[in-house]
C-alpha positions as a printed NumPy array, in Angstrom:
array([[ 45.285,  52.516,  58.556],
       [ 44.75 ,  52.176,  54.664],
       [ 46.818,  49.662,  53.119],
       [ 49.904,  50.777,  50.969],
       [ 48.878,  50.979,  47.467],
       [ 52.027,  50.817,  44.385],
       [ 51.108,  52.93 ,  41.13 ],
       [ 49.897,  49.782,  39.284],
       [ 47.086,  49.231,  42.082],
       [ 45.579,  52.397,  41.378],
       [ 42.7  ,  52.56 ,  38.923],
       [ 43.762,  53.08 ,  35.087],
       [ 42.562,  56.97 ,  35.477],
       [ 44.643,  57.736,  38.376],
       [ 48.021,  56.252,  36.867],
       [ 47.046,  58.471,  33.388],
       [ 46.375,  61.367,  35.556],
       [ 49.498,  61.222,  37.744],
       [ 52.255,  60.406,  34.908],
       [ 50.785,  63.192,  32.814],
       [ 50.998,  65.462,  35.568],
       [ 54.491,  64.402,  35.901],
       [ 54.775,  65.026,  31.987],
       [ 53.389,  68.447,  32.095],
       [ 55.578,  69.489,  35.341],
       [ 58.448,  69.224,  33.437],
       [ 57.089,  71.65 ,  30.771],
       [ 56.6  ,  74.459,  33.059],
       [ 59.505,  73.9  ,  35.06 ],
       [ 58.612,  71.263,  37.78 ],
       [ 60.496,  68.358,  38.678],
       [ 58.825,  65.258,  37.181],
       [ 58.611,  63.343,  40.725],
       [ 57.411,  66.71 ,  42.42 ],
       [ 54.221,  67.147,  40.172],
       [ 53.617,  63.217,  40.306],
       [ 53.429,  63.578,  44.054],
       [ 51.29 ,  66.524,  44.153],
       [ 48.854,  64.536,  41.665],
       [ 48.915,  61.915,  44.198],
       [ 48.361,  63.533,  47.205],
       [ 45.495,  65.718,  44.756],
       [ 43.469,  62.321,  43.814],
       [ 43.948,  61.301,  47.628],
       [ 40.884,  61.397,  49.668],
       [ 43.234,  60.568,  52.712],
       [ 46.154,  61.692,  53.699],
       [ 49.557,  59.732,  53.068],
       [ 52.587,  59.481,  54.82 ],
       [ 55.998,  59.676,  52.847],
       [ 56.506,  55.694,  52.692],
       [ 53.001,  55.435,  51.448],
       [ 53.959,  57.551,  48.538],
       [ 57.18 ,  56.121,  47.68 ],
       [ 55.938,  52.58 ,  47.698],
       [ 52.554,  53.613,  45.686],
       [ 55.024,  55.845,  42.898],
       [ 58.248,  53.285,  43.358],
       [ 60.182,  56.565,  44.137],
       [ 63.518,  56.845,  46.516],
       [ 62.605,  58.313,  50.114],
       [ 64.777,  61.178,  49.473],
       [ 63.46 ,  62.18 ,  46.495],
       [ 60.015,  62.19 ,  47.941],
       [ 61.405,  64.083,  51.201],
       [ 62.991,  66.91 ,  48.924],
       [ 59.93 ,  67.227,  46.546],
       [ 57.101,  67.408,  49.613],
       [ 59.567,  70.548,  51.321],
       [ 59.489,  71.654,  47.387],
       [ 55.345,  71.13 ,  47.003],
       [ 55.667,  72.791,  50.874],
       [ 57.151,  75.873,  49.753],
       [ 54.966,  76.549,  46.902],
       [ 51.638,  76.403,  49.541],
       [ 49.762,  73.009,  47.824],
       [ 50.797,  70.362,  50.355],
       [ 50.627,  70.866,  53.932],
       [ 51.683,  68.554,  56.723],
       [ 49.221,  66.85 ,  58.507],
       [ 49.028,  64.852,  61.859],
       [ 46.642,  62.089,  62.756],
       [ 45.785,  61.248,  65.755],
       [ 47.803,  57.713,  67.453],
       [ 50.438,  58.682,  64.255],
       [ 53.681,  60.466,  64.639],
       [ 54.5  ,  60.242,  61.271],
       [ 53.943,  63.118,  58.805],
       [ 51.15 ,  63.121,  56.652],
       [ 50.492,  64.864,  53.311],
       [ 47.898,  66.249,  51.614],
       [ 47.324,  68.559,  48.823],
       [ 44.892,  71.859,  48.562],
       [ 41.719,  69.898,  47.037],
       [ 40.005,  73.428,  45.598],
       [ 41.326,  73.741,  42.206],
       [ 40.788,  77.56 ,  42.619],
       [ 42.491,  77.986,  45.588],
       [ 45.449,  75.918,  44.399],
       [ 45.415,  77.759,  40.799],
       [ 45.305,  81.076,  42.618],
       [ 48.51 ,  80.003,  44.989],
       [ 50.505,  78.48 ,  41.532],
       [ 49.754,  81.723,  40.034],
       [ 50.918,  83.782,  43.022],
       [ 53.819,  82.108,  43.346],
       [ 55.156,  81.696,  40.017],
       [ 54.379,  85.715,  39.478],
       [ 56.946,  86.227,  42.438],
       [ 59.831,  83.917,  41.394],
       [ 59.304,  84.501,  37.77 ],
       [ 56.931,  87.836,  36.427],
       [ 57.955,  89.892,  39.677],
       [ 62.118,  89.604,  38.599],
       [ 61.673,  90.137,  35.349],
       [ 59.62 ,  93.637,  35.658],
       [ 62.783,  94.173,  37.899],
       [ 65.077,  93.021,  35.412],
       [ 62.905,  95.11 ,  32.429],
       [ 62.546,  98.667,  34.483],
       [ 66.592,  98.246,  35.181],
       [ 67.416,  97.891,  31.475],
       [ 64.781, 100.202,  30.411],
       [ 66.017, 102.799,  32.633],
       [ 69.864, 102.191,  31.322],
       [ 68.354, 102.322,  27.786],
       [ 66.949, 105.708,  28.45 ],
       [ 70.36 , 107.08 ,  29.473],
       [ 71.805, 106.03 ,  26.384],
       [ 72.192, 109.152,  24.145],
       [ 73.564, 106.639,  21.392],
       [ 71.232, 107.15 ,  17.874],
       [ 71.493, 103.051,  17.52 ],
       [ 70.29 , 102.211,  21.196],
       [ 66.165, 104.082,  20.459],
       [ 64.829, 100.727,  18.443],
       [ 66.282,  98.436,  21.446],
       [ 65.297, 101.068,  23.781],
       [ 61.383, 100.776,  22.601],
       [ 61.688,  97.79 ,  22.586],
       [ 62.442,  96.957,  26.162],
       [ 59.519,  99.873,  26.983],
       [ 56.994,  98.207,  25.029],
       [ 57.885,  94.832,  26.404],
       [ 57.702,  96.104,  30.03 ],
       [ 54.746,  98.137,  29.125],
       [ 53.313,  94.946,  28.415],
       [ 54.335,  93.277,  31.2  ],
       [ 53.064,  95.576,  33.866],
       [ 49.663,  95.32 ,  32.235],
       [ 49.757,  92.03 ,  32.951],
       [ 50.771,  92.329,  36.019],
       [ 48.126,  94.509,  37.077],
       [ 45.417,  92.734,  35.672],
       [ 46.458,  89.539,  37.412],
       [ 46.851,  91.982,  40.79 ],
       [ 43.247,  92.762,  40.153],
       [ 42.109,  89.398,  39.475],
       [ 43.501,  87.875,  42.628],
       [ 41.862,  90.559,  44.74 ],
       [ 38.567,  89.23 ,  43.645],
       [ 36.548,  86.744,  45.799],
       [ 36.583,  83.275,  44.138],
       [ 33.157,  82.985,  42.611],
       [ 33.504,  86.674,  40.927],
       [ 36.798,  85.895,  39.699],
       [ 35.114,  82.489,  37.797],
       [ 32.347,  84.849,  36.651],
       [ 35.016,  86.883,  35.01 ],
       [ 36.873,  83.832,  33.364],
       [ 33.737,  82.557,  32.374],
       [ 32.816,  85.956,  30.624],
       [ 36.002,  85.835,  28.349],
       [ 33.765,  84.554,  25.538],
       [ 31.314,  87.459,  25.597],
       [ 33.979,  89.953,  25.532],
       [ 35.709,  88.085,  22.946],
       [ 32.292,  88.696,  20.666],
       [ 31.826,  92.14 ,  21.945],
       [ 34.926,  93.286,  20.603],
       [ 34.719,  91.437,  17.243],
       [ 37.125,  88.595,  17.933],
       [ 34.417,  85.79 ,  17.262],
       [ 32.187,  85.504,  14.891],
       [ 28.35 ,  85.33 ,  16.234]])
């Protein structure tokens, strides 16, 4: 069994890494102690049980119980058993494509997914509004869920494609950038 590490044994990369993940977690929504834990269990080469983590990030075993069912539901951290241990382990999706494509899936459903909802609903209200001041909020609403469903269906097409084409594709933004006169050569 590895020995329990805290936060300040970990090299000076690893503590940068896992606070700023924590840092940028809140900006898109995350709980600070949820990201910090999936950074963890990310930079892990083993897996760690819950009282390894709260002793190596100094965080309350509740807090780390609620945020592994949170990193759980989202598809990055799976449980893991090892053999002569009944304890739970954790670890995190370690290809940085697979885990990208499950964030993305996932926050299109709780977040992109509702709001096209949300947009067709009030579009659809605004275009039973006879009302002369109601057309500039009507258009509006189209063009915004106009734009939204083009998203929507590029990122649809985007996940259908096998890993290393859909890399080829990112990695080809540039060139289309200069094709179309974005760039200067």
């Amino acid at each position: 069994m590895t020995e329990i590490k805290k936060m300040t044994d970990l090299p000076p990369f690893a503590q940068h890494f896992i606070l700023h993940w924590g840092e940028m977690g809140t900006k898109w929504g995350i709980n600070r102690t949820v990201a910090q834990i999936h950074a963890l269990l990310f930079l892990s080469e083993e897996p760690l049980n819950a009282e390894q983590i709260c002793e190596q990030l100094g965080v309350a075993r509740s807090n780390v119980s609620n945020s592994l069912k949170e990193l759980q539901n989202w598809g990055i951290v799976r449980v893991v058993h090892l053999q002569g241990d009944r304890r739970d382990h954790f670890e995190s999706i370690k290809d940085v494509y697979e885990m990208f494509r499950i964030i993305a899936a996932e926050r299109k459903r709780r977040e992109i997914d509702p709001t096209l909802r949300n947009l067709r609903n009030c579009a659809d209200e605004a275009g039973q509004s006879n009302e002369a001041g109601d057309a500039y909020a009507k258009g509006q609403l189209e063009e915004l869920l106009g734009f939204f469903e083009m998203v929507s269906d590029f990122y649809d097409k985007m996940d259908k494609l096998p890993t290393k084409s859909a890399v080829k594709a990112i990695r080809m933004g540039d060139k289309i950038a200069k094709s179309i006169g974005v760039f200067s050569k």
